[in-house]
C-alpha positions as CSV (number, residue, x, y, z in Angstrom):
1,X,-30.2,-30.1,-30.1
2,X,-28.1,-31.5,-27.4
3,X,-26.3,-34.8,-28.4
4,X,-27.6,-37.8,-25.8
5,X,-25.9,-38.7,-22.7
6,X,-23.5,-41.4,-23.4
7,X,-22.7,-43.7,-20.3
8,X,-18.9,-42.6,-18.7
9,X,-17.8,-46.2,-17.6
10,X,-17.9,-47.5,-21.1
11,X,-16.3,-44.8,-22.6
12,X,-13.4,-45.4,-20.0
13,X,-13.5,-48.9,-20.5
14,X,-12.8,-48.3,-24.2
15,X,-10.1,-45.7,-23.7
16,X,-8.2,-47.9,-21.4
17,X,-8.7,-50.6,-24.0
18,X,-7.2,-48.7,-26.5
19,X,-4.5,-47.4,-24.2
20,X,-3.4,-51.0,-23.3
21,X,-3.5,-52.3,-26.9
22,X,-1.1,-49.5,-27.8
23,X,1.4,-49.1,-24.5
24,X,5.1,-51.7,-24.5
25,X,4.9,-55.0,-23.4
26,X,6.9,-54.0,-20.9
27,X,4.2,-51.4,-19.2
28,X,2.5,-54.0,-16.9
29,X,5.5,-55.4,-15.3
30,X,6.5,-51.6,-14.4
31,X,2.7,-50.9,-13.1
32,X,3.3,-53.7,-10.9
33,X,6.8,-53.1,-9.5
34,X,5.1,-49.2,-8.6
35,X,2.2,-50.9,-6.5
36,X,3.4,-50.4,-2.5
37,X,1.8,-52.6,-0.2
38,X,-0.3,-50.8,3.3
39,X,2.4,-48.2,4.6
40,X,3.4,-48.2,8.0
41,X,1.0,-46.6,10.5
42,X,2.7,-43.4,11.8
43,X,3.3,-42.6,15.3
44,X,1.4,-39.7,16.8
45,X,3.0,-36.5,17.4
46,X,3.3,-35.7,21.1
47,X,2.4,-32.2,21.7
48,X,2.9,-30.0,24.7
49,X,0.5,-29.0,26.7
50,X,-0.9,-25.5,26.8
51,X,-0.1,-23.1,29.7
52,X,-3.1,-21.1,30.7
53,X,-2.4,-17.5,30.2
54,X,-1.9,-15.4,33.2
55,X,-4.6,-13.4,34.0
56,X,-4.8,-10.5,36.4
57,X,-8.4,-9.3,37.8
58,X,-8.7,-5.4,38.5
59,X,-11.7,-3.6,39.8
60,X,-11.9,-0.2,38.6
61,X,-14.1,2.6,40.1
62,X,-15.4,5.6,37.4
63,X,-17.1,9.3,38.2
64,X,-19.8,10.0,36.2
65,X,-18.0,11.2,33.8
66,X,-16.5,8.1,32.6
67,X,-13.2,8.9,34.7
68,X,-11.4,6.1,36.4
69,X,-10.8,7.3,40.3
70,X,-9.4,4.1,41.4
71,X,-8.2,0.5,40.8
72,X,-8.0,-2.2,43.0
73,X,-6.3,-5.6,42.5
């Protein structure tokens, strides 16, 4: 049978127990010189804007038989 559910925060509680008994002295003083304050809020990029294609409206006129006969602009 399935072993029980065990609850994940204490078992990462323990492991970082354990990891902080065991790392240098020095460890904390290096976590904390990592740590970066809020970075600077970056300016938006300006972007062109878009053309609108060129279009160009033809009327065409078929036979019967599917054949174009003529196009106007």
């Amino acid at each position: 049978m399935a072993s029980p559910i065990r609850n994940r925060r204490e078992l990462r509680q323990q492991v970082e127990q354990a990891a902080d008994s065991q790392s240098p002295p020095g460890a904390a003083s290096r976590k904390a010189a990592k740590a970066k304050g809020p970075a600077a809020p970056r300016p938006k990029k300006v972007s062109r804007k878009k053309e609108r294609p060129r279009l160009c409206a033809r009327w065409g006129v078929f036979d019967g038989g599917m054949k174009q006969v003529a196009i106007f602009d």
